[in-house]
Phi, psi and omega in degrees: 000315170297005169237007169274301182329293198306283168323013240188328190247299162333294167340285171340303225235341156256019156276007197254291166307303183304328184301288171321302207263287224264316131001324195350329195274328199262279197280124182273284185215186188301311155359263179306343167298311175339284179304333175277325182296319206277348168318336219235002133280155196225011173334159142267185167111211197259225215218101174304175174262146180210153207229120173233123198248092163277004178273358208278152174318316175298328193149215186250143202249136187207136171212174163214166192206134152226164190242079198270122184262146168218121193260128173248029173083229218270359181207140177262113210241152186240114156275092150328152202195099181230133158220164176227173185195144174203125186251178181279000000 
């Protein structure tokens, strides 16, 4: 499950990053970038934080991080979980 997050988050933050840079009209300002990224996860668990940079040296930067628990019977384990994207 904890590689569905991931992958699942990537997917996100580089639909995102693509947006900001190709997108203009949909993704606007960070709001809508946001919004757009996190539209476009499909994970299970809860809805990560995603984060947006139109300034960054690569272009526009969209990353995200979650803290995805995984129950193991007697113990309850918290996986960090990140991703980034940045497209020109």
């Amino acid at each position: 499950m904890a590689m569905a997050v991931a992958g699942s988050m990537h997917y996100a933050v580089e639909e995102g990053a693509r947006c900001a840079s190709v997108r203009k009209m949909v993704c606007t300002d960070e709001d809508t970038t946001i919004a757009y990224a996190k539209a476009h996860y499909f994970g299970p668990g809860g809805v990560p934080t995603f984060a947006y940079d139109p300034v960054a040296a690569c272009g526009h930067s969209v990353t995200a991080s979650i803290s995805y628990v995984v129950d193991m019977g007697l113990k309850k384990v918290s996986v960090p979980i990140t991703a980034a994207a940045c497209f020109p």
